[in-house]
VOPAGU-2260 file (C-alpha; in pm, 1 decimal, decimal comma):
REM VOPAGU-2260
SITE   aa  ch    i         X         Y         Z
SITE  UNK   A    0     864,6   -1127,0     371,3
SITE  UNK   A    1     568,8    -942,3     259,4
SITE  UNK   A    2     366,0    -840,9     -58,9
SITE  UNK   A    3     318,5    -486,1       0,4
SITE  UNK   A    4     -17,4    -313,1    -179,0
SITE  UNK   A    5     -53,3      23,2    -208,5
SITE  UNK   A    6    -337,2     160,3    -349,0
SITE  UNK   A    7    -364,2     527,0    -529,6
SITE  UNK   A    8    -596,4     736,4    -728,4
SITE  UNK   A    9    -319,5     909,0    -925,0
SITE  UNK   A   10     -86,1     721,6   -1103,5
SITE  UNK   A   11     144,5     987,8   -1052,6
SITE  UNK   A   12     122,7     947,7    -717,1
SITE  UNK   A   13     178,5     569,3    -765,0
SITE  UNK   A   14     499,5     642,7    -974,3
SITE  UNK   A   15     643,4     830,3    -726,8
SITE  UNK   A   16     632,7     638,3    -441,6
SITE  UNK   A   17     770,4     343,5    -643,1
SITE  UNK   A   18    1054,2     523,9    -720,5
SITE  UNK   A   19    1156,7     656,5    -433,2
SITE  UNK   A   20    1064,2     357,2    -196,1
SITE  UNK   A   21    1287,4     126,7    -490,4
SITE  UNK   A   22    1588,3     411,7    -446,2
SITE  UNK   A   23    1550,9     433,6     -39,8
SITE  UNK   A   24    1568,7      54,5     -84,5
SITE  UNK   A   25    1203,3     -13,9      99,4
SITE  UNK   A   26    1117,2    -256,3    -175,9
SITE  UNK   A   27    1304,2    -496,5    -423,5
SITE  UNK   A   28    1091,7    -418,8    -706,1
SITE  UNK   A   29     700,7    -297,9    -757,9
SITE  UNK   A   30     482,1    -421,4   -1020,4
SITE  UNK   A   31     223,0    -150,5   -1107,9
SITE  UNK   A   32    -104,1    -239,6   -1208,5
SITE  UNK   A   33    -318,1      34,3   -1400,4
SITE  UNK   A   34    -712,6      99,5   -1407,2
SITE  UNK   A   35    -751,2    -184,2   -1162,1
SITE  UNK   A   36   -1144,0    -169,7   -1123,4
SITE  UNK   A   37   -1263,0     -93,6    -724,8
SITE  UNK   A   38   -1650,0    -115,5    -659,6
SITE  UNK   A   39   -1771,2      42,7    -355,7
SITE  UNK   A   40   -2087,3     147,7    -201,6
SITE  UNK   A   41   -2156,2     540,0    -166,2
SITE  UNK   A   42   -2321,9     743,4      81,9
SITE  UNK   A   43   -2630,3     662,8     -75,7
SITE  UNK   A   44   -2590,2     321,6       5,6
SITE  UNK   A   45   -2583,2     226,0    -424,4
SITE  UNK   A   46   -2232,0     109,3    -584,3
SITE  UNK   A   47   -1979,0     307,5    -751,2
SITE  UNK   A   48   -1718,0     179,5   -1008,9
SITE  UNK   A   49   -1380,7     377,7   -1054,1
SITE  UNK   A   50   -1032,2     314,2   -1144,8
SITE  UNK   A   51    -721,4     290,8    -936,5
SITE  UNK   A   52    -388,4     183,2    -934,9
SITE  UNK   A   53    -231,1     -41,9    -746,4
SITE  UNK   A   54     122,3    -128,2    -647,0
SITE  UNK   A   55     239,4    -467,6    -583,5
SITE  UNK   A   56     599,6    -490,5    -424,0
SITE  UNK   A   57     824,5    -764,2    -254,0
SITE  UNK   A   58     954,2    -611,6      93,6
SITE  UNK   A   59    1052,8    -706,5     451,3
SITE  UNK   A   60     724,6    -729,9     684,0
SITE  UNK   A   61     967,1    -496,9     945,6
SITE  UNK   A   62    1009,4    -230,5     694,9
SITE  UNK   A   63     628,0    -162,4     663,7
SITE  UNK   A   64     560,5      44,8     962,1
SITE  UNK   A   65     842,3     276,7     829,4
SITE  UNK   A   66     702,7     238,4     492,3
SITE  UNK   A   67     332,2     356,3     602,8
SITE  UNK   A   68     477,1     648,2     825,8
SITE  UNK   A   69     705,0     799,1     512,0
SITE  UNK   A   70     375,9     801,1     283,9
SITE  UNK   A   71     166,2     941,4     562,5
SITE  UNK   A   72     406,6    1241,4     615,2
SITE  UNK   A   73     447,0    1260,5     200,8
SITE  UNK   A   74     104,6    1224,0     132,0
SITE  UNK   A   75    -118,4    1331,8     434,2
SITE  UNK   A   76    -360,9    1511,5     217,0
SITE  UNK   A   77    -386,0    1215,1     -16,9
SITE  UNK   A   78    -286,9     917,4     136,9
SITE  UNK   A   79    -353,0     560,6      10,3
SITE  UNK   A   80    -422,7     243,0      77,7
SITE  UNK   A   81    -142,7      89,5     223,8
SITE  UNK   A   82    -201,0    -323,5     357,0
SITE  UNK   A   83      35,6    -607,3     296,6
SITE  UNK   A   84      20,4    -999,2     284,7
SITE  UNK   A   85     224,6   -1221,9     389,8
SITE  UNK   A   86     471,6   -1396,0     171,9
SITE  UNK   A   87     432,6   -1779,1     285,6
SITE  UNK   A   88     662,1   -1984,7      33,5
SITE  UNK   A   89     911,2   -1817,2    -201,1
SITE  UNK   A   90    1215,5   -1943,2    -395,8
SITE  UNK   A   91    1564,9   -1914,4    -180,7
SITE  UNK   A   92    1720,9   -1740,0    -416,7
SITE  UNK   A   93    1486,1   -1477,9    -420,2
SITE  UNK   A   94    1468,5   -1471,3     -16,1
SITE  UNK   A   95    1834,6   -1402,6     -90,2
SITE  UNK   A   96    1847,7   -1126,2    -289,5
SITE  UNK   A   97    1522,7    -959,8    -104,6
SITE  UNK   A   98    1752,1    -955,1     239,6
SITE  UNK   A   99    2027,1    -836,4      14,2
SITE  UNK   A  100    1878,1    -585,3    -171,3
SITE  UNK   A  101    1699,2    -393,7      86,6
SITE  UNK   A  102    1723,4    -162,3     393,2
SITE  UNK   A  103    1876,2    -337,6     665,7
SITE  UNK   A  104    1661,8    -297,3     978,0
C-alpha cells in the first residue's frame, strides 16, 4: 500500500486525473489539496513561490508504474509530479476495502 502524490499546476488537470484514475479503479479515493505553496530556486539561482495542487490518494504500490505510464501518455506535454510513499501501518479494515476496491493486478 502506497500514498500516491501527484502534483499539478492546473487544477483542472488535477480533477481529471482523479476522476478517471477513481473510475479505472487506480485509487480508492484522492484527497485534493488546493494552492499548496512550492518554493523553488530559478535559473537565477533566487527563490520563487507559486501555487500547486496536489493529490493525495490510497493505492496499491504495484499499480503505480501503470499509474505513471497512463499520465505520461495523457499528459506528455504537461506532465506532473508523480512520487509515492509507502503506507507502513494502516487499519485492517481499510487494507480490506483498498484490495477490494481496486484494480486487481
Amino acid at each position: 500500500m502506497v500514498l500516491l502524490h501527484v502534483v499539478s499546476n492546473d487544477e483542472n488537470q488535477a480533477n481529471e486525473i482523479v476522476d478517471f484514475l477513481t473510475k479505472d479503479k487506480l485509487i480508492l479515493e484522492a484527497v485534493i489539496l488546493e494552492k499548496v505553496k512550492v518554493r523553488r530556486r530559478n535559473a537565477a539561482g533566487e527563490l520563487d513561490t507559486f501555487n500547486q495542487i496536489m493529490i493525495m490518494a490510497k493505492t496499491k504500490a504495484l499499480l503505480f508504474n501503470h499509474i505513471a505510464d497512463l499520465l505520461k501518455k495523457k499528459y506528455s506535454s504537461n506532465m506532473p509530479s508523480i512520487y509515492s510513499l509507502p503506507i507502513v501501518n494502516m487499519d485492517w479494515d481499510q487494507v480490506n476495502e483498498l484490495v477490494k476496491e481496486t484494480a486487481k493486478i
